[in-house]
MIFIBA-505770 format. One record per residue (C-alpha): residue number from 1; z, y, x. Coordinates in Angstrom, 2 decimals. Each point is the difference from the previous one (the first is absolute). Layout:
(site NUM, (Z, Y, X))
...
//
This chain:
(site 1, (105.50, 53.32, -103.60))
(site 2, (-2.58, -2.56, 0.01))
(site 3, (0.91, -3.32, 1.72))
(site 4, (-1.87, -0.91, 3.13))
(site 5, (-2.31, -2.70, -1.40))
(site 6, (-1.15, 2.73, -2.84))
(site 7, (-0.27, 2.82, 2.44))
(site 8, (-2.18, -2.23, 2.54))
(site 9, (-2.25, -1.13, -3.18))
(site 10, (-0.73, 4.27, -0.95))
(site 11, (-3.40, 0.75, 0.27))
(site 12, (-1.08, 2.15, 2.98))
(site 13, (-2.24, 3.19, -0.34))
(site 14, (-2.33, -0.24, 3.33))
(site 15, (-1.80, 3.19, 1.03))
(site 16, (-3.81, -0.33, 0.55))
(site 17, (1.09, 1.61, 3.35))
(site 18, (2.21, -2.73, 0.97))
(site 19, (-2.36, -2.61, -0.98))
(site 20, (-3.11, 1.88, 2.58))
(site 21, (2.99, 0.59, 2.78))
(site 22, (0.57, -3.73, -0.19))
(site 23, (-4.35, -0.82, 0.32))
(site 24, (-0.11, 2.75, 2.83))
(site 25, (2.76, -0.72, 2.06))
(site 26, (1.08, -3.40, -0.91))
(site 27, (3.06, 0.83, -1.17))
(site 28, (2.16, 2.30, -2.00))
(site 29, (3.85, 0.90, -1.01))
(site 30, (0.99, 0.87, -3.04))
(site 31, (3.56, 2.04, 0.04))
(site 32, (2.22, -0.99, -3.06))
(site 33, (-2.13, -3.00, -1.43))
(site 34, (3.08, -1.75, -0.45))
(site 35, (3.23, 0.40, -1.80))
(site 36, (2.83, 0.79, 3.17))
(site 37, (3.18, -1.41, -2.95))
(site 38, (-2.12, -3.17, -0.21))
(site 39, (-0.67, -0.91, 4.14))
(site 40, (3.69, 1.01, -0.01))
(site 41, (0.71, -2.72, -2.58))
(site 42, (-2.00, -3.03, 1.84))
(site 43, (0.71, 1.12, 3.32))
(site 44, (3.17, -2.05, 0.79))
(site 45, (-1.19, -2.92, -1.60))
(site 46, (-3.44, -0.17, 2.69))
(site 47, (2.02, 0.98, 2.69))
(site 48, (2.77, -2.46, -0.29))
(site 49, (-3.03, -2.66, -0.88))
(site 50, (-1.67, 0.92, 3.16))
(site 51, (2.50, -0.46, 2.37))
(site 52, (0.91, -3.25, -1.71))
(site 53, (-3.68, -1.27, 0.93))
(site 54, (-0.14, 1.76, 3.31))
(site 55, (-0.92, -2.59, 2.71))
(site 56, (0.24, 1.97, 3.12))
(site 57, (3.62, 0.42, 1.33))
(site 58, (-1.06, 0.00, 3.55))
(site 59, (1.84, 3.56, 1.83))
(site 60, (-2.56, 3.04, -0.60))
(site 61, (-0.71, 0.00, 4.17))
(site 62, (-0.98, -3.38, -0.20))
(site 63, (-2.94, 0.23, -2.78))
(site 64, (-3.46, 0.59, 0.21))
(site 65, (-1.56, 3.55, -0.90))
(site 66, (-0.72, -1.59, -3.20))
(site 67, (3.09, -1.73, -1.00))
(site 68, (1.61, 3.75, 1.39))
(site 69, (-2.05, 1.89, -2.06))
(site 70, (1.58, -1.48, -3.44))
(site 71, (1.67, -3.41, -1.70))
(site 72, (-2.80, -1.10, -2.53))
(site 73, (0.44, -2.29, -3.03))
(site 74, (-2.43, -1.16, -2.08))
(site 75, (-0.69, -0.62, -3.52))
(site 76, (3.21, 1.50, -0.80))
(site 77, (-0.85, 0.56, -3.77))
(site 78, (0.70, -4.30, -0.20))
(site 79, (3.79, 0.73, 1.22))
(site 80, (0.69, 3.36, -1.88))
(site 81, (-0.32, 1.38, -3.61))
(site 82, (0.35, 3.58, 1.95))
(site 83, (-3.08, -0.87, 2.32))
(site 84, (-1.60, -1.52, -3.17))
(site 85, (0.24, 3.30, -1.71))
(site 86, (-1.59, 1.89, 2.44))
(site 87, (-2.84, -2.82, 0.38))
(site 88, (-0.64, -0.29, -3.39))
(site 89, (-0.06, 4.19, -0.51))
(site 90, (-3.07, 0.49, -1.82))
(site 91, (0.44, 3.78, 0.75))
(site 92, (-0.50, -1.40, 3.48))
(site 93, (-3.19, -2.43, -1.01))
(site 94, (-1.83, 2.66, -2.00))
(site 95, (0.13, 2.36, 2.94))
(site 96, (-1.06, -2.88, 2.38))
(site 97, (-2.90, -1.03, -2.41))
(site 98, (-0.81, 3.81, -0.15))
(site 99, (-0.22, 1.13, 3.34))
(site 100, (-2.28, -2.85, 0.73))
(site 101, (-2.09, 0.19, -2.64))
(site 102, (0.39, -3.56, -1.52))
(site 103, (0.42, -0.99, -3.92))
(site 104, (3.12, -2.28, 0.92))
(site 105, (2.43, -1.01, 3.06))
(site 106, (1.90, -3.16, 0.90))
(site 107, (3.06, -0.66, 2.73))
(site 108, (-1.03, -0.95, 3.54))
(site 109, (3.43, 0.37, 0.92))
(site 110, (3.02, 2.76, 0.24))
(site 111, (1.85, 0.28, 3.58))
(site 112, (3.88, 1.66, 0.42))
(site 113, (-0.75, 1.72, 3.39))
(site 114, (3.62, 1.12, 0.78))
(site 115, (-0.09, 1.82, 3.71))
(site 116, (3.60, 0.23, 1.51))
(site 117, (1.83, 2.56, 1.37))
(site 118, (-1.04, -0.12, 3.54))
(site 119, (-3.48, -1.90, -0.95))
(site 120, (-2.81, 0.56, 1.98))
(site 121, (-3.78, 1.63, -1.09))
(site 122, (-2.60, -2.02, -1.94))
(site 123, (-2.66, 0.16, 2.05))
(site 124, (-3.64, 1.14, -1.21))
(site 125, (-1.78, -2.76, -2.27))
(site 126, (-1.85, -0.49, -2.63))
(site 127, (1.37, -2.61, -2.65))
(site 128, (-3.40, -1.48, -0.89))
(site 129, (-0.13, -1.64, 3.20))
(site 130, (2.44, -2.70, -1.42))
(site 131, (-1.71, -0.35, -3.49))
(site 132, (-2.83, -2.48, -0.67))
(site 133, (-1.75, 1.86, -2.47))
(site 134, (-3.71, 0.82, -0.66))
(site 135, (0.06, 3.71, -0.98))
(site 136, (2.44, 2.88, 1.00))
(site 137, (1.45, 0.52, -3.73))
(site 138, (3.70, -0.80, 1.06))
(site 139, (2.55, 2.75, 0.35))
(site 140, (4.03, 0.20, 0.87))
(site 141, (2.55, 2.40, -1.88))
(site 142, (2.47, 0.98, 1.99))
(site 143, (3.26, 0.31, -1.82))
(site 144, (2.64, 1.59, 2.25))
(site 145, (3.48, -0.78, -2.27))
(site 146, (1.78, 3.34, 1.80))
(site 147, (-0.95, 3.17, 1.44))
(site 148, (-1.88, -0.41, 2.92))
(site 149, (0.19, 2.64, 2.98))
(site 150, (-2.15, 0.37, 3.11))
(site 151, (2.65, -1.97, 1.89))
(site 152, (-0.01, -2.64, -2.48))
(site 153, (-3.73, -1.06, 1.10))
(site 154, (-1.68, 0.87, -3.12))
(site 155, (-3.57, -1.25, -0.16))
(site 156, (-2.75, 1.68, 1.49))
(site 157, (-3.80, -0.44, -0.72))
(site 158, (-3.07, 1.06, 2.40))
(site 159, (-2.22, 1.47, -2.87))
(site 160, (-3.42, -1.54, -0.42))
(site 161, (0.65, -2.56, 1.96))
(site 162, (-0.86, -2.71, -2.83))
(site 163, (-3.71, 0.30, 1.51))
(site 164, (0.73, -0.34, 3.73))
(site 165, (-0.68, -2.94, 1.16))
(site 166, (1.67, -0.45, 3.29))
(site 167, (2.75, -1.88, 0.21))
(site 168, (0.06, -1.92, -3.01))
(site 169, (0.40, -2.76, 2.25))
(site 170, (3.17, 0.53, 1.44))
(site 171, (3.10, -1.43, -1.29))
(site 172, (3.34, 2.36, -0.25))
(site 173, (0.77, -0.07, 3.59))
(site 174, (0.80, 2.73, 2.96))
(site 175, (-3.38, -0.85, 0.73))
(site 176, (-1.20, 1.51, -3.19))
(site 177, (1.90, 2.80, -0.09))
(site 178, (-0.92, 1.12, 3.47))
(site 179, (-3.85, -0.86, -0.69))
(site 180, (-0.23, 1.44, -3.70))
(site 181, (1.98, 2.78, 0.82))
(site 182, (-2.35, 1.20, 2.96))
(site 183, (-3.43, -0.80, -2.63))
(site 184, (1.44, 2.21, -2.50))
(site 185, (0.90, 3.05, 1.91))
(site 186, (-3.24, -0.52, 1.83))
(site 187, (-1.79, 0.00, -3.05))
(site 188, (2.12, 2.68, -1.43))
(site 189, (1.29, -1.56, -3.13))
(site 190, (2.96, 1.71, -1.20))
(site 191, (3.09, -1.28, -0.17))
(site 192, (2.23, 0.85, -3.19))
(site 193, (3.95, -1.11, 0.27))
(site 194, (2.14, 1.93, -2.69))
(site 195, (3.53, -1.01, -1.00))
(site 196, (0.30, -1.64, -3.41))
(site 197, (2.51, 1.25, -2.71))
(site 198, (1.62, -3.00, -2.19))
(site 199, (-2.83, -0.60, -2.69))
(site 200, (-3.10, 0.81, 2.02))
(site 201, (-2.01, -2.61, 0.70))
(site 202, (-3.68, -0.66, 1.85))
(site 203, (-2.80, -2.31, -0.11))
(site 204, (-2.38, -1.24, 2.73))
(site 205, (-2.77, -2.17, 0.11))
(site 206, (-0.16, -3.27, 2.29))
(site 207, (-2.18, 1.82, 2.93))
(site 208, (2.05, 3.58, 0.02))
(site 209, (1.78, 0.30, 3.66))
(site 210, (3.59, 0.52, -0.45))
(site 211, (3.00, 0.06, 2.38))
(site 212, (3.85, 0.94, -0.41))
(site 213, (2.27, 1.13, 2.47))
(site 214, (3.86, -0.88, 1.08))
(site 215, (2.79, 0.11, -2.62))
(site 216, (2.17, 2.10, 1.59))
(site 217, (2.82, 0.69, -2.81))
(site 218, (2.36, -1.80, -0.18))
(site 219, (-1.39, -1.77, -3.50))
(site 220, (-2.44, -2.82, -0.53))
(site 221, (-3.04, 1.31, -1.25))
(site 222, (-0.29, -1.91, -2.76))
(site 223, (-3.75, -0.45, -1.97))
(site 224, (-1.35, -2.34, -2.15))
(site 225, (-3.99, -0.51, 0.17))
(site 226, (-2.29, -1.72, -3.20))
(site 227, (-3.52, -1.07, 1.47))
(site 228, (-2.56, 0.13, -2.68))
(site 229, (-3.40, -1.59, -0.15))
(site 230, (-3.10, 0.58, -2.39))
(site 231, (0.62, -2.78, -2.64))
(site 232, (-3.40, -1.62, 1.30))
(site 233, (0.11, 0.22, 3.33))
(site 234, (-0.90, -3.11, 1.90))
(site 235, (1.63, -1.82, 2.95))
(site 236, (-2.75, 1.17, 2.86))
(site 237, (-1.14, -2.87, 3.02))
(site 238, (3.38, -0.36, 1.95))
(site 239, (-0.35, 1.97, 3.57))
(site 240, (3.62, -0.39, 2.12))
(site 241, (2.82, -2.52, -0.42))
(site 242, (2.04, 2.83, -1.87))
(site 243, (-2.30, 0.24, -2.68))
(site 244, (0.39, -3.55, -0.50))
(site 245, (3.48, 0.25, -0.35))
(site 246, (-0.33, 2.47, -2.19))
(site 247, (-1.57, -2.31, -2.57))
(site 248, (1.96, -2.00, 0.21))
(site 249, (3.47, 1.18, -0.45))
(site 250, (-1.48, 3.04, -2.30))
(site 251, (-2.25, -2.10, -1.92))
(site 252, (0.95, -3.53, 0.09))
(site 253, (-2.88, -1.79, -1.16))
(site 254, (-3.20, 2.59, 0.03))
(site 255, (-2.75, -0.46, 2.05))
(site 256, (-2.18, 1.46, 1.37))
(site 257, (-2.66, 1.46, -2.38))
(site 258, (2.72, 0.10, -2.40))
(site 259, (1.00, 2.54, -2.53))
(site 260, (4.01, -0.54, 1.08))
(site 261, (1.42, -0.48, -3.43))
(site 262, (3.18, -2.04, 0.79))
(site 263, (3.64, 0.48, -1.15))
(site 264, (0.47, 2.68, 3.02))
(site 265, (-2.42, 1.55, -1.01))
(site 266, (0.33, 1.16, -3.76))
(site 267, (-1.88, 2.68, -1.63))
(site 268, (1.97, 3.59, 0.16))
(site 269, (-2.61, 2.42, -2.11))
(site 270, (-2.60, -0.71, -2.13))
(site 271, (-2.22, 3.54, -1.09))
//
């Protein structure tokens, strides 16, 4: 069997299919992309890492909808040769670099998103809304590291939403889900939430609407996320305080007009 590191580093064969789903509806999954033995293998590692990091303690009753909806820990590949491996996947890159049509990617940053049992939705957002960057070639895998059942709050994806342009300014909030939600079924944008076996992964872009609802097993639902940027994108005109912060903890350093090329940031595929 090959070890996790070699398995992650396998090239990937992406259907032309998969690569037009992606362009048309902003996103798209791809069942079995990666090995189930080697998520298996790094699992305990991230998950014992990510509760060492965890911040919020606070009783689930007294958090906010987002501090309910999942714990969050950043830049996890700096803490964890298992998160490392999964950062540095080129299988992962290549399909990244692929699906948006680039020669090379870099790291804007990975993200353990690990929603308890009991944890509340993740409201409707779109991710870009956080990102200071001046074109929309960014894109999230989402790396589920078990099976992940309806009742798990697998992530779900209103399709061709990438080029809908209400709501892009509205944080993750109850206010966004109530406001997004009511655009999209107004609009009639459908809404595509599928469970997730152990090895299926997806990718979104930064504008693609996406939501998740309760965990109600009695499991964490545990995922690890890779953000990946177009190798020269640029650091856009900063717009809200978050993008600003942003920068600066994701890119210590950059500025704006910048091609971000700091030690956060390294290179993950080169065509």
């Amino acid at each position: 069997m090959p070890s996790p590191t070699t398995a992650l580093g396998q090239p990937y064969s992406l259907a032309a299919d998969a690569v037009s789903a992606f362009g048309r509806d902003g996103y798209v999954r791809l069942p079995g992309a990666l090995d189930p033995a080697s998520l298996r293998t790094v699992e305990p590692e991230i998950t014992a890492k990510v509760f060492e990091l965890n911040t919020v303690h606070t009783p689930m009753a007294e958090r906010t909808t987002t501090q309910k909806a999942f714990l969050q820990v950043g830049n996890l590949w700096r803490h964890s040769d298992a998160a490392r491996s999964l950062v540095y996947s080129t299988r992962l890159a290549r399909i990244a670099a692929e699906l948006l049509g680039v020669a090379s990617v870099r790291l804007f940053a990975d993200q353990a998103l690990y929603k308890e049992p009991g944890g509340g939705i993740t409201p409707w957002h779109a991710d870009q809304y956080y990102w200071p960057f001046a074109s929309d070639r960014i894109c999230t895998v989402w790396v589920p590291l078990q099976e992940t059942p309806l009742e798990m709050g697998p992530l779900a994806f209103a399709a061709g939403s990438h080029r809908f342009e209400f709501g892009r300014d509205l944080p993750i909030s109850d206010e966004s889900e109530a406001a997004i939600q009511e655009a999209l079924r107004r609009e009639g944008f459908p809404v595509d939430i599928r469970p997730y076996a152990l090895g299926d992964v997806s990718f979104h872009l930064g504008w693609t609407f996406h939501r998740a609802e309760q965990n109600l097993s009695a499991e964490p639902r545990r995922v690890m996320t890779v953000i990946y940027m177009d190798a020269s994108m640029r650091i856009a005109p900063l717009v809200r305080p978050q993008q600003q912060r942003e920068l600066n903890l994701l890119m210590p350093g950059a500025q704006v007009g910048d091609i971000p090329e700091t030690p956060l940031n390294p290179l993950l595929y080169a065509g």
